[in-house]
N, C-alpha and C positions, 0 to 999 in steps of 0.2 A: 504494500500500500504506500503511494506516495503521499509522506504529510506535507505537502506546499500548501498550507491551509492560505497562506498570504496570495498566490497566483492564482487560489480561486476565489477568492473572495476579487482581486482585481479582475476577474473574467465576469463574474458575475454584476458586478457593479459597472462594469464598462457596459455587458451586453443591455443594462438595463437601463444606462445613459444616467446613471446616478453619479455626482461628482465627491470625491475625498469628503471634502466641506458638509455634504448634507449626509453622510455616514455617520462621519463623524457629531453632527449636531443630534441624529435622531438614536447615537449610543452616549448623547451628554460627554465626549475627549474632547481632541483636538485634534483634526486632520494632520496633526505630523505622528501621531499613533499611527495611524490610517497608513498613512505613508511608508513606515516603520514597518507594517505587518507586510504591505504588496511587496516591497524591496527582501522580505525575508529578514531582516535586522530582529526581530522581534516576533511571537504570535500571541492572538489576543488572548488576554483571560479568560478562561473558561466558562465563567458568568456572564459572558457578553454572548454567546455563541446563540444561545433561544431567540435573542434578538434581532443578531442576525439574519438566522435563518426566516425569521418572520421578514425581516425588510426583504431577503432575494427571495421569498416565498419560495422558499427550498425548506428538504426537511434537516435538521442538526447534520446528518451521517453525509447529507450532500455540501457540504464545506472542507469535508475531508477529501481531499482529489483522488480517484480511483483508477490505477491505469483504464483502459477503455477493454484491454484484453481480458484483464482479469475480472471486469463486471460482464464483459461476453460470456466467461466462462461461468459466471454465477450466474448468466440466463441460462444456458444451459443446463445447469445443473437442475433449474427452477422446474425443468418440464420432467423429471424427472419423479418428483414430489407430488403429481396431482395437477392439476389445474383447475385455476381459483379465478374469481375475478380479480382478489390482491395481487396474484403472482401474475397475470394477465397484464394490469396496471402498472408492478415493477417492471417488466419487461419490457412493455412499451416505453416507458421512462426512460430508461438503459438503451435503449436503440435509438431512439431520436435525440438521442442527446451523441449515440455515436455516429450515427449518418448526417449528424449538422457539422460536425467535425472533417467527416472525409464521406461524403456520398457514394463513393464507390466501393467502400469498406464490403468484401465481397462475403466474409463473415457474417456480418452483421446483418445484409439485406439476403441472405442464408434464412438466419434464425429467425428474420422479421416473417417470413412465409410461413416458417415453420408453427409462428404466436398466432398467423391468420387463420390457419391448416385448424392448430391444437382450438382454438375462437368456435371454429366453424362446427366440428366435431362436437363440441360442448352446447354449441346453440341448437345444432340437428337431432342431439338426443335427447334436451329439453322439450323440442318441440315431439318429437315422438312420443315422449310421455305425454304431450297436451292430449295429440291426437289420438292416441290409445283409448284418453279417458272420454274422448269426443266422440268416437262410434260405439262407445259400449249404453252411451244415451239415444244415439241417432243413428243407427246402424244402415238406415236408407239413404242414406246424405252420400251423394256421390262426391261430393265436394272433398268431404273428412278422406275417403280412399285414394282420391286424386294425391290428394296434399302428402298422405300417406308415404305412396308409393314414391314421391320426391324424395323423402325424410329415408325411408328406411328401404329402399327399391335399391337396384344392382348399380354397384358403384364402382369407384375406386378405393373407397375409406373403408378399412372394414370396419373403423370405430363406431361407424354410426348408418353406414348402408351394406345393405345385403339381401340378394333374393332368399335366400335359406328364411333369414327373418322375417320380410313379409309374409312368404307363405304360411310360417308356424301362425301368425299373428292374426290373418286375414281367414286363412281359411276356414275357420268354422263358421265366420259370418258369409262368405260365401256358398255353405251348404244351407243355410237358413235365409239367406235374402240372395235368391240367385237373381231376382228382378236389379238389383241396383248392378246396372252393365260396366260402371267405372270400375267398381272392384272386382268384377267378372275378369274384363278384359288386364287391367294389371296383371292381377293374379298370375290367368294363362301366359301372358307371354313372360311373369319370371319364371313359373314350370316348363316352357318351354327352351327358356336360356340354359335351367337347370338341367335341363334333360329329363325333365320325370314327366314322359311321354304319356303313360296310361292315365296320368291324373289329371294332365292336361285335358284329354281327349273328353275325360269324366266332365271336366268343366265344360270344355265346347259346347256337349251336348243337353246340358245342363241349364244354361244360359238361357231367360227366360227373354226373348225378343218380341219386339213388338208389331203388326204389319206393315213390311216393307223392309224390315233391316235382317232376312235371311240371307241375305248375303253374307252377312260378320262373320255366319258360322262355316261358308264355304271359305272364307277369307283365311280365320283361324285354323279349320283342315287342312288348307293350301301350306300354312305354315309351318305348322308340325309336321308332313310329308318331307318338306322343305328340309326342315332341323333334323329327319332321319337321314337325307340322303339322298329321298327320291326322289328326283328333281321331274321325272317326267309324269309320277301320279298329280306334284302337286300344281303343275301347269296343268294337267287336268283337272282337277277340281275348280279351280278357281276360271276355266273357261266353261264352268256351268254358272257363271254369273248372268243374267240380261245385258245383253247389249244397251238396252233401255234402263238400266240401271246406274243414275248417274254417281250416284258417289261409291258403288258397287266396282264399276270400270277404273274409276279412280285409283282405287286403292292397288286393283289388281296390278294395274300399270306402273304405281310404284314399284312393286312386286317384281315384272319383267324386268322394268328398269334395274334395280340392284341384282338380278341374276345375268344381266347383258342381254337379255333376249328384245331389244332395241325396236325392229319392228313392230313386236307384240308389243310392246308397250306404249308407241305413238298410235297404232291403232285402239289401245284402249283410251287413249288420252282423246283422243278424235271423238270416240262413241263418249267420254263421260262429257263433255262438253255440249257434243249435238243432244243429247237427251235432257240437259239441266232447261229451268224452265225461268226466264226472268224474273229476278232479277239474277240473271246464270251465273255459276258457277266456275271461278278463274283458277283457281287451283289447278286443273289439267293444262290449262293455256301458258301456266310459268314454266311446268313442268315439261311443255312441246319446248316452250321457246329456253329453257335449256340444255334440255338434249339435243336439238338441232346444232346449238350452239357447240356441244362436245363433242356432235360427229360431223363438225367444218360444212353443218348445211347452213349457208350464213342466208342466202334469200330465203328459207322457210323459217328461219330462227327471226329475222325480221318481220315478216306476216304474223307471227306468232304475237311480239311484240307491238303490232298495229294493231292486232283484233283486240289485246288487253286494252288499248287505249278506245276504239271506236266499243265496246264492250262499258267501260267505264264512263262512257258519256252518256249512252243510250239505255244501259239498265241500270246507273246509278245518279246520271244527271252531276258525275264529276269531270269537270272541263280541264281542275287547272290543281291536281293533286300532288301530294310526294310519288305518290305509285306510278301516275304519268308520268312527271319529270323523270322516274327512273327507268320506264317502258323509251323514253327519249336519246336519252343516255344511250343506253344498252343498242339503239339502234345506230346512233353517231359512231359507236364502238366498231359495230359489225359492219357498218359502210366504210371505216375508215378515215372519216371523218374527224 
């Protein structure tokens, strides 16, 4: 520990544009004490220190200079102990007092990630307990499953996300309210990341739908084919969709799209669009005008982009939007312009 108690008291007093004079007046000396302590000639009494610390609204232990390494190293150690909101607050302390220093301290903006990471983790699993406690009241609230599967769905953290845990957590209220489709659909597609194929399939079928949305459950059989392997049962299933099924073709087309099957997938994009009904349906139309655009069709990738816009004047009555301005862009882009 470095005691330059005088260099920091002169750093803290300059940064705070306080002069010798008024230190010295609001500890009753005489600024050649003052003087005395920045030069190292001297350091103050020890009964002066509470006061100080009060004037640089710093705590006592912050007038004692700390190498910068050695307070990195007592953040580190901090995460070791728990995470608190004290040790949260220490920590942040301790970093922005070393990145005002030297910004680039590659250390330091290290462990700062590491305080946002440890933050995050701590907020995600408080919230998971809200939510826990929020569908054991409202168990039909798609909302609460949604939020859910944010909070504790397949992740990177395993601190605070995981498909293993959703499922133990969800699934019984999904044998008991199979009507609410936000927890349905979660659900299935963490068993299908997981690979627990049969229980998936249990859910698929399970899945109480309303008229009109049998498609999901070709969509989700499509999936699970998919996730085994067959790649040619589940392009069959999912081309027992209606062609006239607009958000049916939609989805499928996603679908082709991420397995490359490119034509099948503009032709789905083509049918979800022509069957939606004013004010229609643009989602298929961004997804033409960026496949065209990834397979170097730049005059269809531009049609794509003009229908969004003549599309958004005529079924929305917007002349002069962000979504245009960015349909405008994108075409100045592909003209070269």
């Amino acid at each position: 520990m470095n005691m330059d108690i005088g260099g920091t008291i002169k750093k803290l007093r300059t940064d705070r544009k306080i002069t010798q004079e008024e230190v010295a007046e609001y500890l009753g000396i005489s600024f050649q004490a003052v003087s005395k302590w920045e030069t190292g000639t001297t350091m103050p009494d020890i009964t002066l220190l509470p006061n100080l610390a009060v004037l640089f609204g710093v705590r006592i232990d912050d007038l004692f200079s700390v190498n910068h390494e050695d307070e990195l190293t007592r953040v580190e150690e901090s995460f070791a102990h728990g995470f608190s909101e004290q040790s949260y607050l220490y920590a942040k302390r301790i970093l922005d007092a070393s990145l005002q220093d030297d910004p680039d301290n590659i250390r330091a903006l290290k462990l700062y990630a590491r305080l946002h990471l440890a933050r995050t983790n701590a907020d995600l699993l408080e919230a998971g307990r809200m939510l826990e406690r929020a569908m054991e009241h409202s168990p039909l609230d798609e909302d609460i499953f949604n939020l859910y599967s944010q909070v504790r769905g397949g992740g990177v953290y395993k601190a605070h996300s995981d498909d293993d845990w959703y499922i133990r957590v969800c699934e019984p209220y999904a044998e008991k309210f199979p009507q609410n489709l936000g927890l349905m659909f979660h659900l299935i597609e963490a068993m299908i990341r997981q690979r627990y194929f049969e229980e998936a399939e249990k859910y698929i079928h399970l899945m109480q739908l309303e008229s009109g949305e049998e498609y999901l459950r070709q969509v989700f059989l499509g999936d699970l084919e998919l996730a085994k392997g067959n790649v040619e049962r589940a392009k069959a299933i999912w081309n027992t969709i209606s062609e006239n099924d607009s958000i049916g073709q939609y989805e499928i087309g996603e679908r082709f799209n991420r397995i490359h099957e490119y034509e099948q997938a503009i032709k789905c994009f083509q049918n979800s669009f022509r069957a939606s009904t004013p004010p229609r349906f643009l989602s298929p139309v961004f997804s033409l005008a960026f496949l065209y655009t990834k397979l170097g069709r730049k005059a269809e990738a531009i049609k794509a982009w003009q229908r969004i816009i003549s599309t958004r004047a005529s079924d929305y009555n917007y002349y002069d939007s962000e979504t245009v301005e960015w349909a405008h862009r994108e075409i100045r882009k592909l003209q070269g312009i």
